[in-house]
N, C-alpha and C positions, 0 to 999 in steps of 0.2 A: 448880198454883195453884188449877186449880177446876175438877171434874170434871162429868159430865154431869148429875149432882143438881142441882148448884150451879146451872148452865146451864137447867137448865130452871124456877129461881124464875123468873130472869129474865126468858125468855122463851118466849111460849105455843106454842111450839111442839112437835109429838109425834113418834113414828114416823108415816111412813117420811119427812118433813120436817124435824127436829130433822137437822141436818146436820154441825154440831159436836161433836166428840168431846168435846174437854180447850182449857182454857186453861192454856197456858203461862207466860205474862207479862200483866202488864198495868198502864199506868202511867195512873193515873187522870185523864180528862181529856186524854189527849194520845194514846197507842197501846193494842193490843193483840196479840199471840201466840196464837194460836190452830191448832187440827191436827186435819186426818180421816182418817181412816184409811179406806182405798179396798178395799174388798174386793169376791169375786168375787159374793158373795150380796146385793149391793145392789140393789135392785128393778129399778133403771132398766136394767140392766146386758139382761136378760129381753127386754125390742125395743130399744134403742137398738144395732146393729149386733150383732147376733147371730154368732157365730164371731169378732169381731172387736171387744170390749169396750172400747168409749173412755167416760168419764165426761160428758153432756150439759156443754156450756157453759156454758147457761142456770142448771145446778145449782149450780156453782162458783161464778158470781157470786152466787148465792142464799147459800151458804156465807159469799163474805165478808161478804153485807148483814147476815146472821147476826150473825157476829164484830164488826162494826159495835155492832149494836144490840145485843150485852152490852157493850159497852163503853157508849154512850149510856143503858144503863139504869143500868149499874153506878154512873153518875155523881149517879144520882137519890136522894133520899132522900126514903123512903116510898112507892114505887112503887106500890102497890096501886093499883089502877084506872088506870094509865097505859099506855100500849102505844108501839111504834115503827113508824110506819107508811112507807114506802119513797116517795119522791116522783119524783126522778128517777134513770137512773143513765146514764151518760157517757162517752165516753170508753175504751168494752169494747174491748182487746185477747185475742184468745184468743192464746199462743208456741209452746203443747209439746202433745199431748195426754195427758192421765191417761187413767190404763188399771188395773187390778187389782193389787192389790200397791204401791199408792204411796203416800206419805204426804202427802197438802196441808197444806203450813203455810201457815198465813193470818196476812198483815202489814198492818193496818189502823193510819190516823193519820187525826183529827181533823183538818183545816186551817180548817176556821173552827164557829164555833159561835155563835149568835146566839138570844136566847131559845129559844122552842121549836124552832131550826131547826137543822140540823148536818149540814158536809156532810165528807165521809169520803173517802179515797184509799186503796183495798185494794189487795195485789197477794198472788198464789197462788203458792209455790215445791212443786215435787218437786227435794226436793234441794238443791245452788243454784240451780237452773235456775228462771227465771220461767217459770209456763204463763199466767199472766192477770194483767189487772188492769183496775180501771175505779175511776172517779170517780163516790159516790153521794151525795144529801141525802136526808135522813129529818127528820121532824116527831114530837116526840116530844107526843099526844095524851092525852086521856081515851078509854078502852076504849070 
């Protein structure tokens, strides 16, 4: 549905932060599909346990907040000069660890949405298996 071109009208992020590959699905205003592909040459991989490759936490949730805020942007019209800025997030479970060779799909829903405000329910599958999930609000701003 919308590849990493597409992915980065929306939002300003680059390498080695751009943490979303592809969207898969996305239903306007309400979810989004989203997927990374975990390889061995990811920066983090370098000191984050060395001989023994696990995906940082803190990354993955960055990912969904990601997945999030194409979706929150996606719903804008006109975006220029608007950004998505992360306010809180809630509710972090880490389940599974990701490791090299997996693939994150990221399952993000809107559950409320109030003016500029929106707050989001991500959860990260390898496979069926849950590895995370948290509860975030984002404000969507002028840049």
């Amino acid at each position: 549905m919308m590849d990493v071109r597409k992915i980065q009208e929306l939002l300003p992020h680059r390498f080695p932060f751009l943490l979303v590959d592809r969207v898969l699905e996305m239903k306007e205003g309400e979810s989004i599909t989203a997927l990374k592909n975990v390889t061995m040459n990811e920066w983090f991989f370098q000191g984050h346990y060395p001989g023994m490759p696990v995906m940082p936490g803190v990354l993955i949730v960055e990912a969904m907040a990601q997945s999030g805020g194409i979706l929150l942007m996606n719903m804008l019209k006109g975006q220029e000069g608007k950004a998505i800025y992360f306010m809180t997030i809630n509710n972090v479970k880490f389940r599974k660890p990701v490791v090299p060779g997996d693939t994150l799909t990221f399952k993000v829903n809107i559950t409320k949405l109030k003016g500029t405000i929106g707050q989001i329910h991500g959860e990260a599958f390898v496979g069926n298996e849950k590895a995370a999930e948290a509860d975030m609000m984002a404000m969507i701003a002028d840049k």
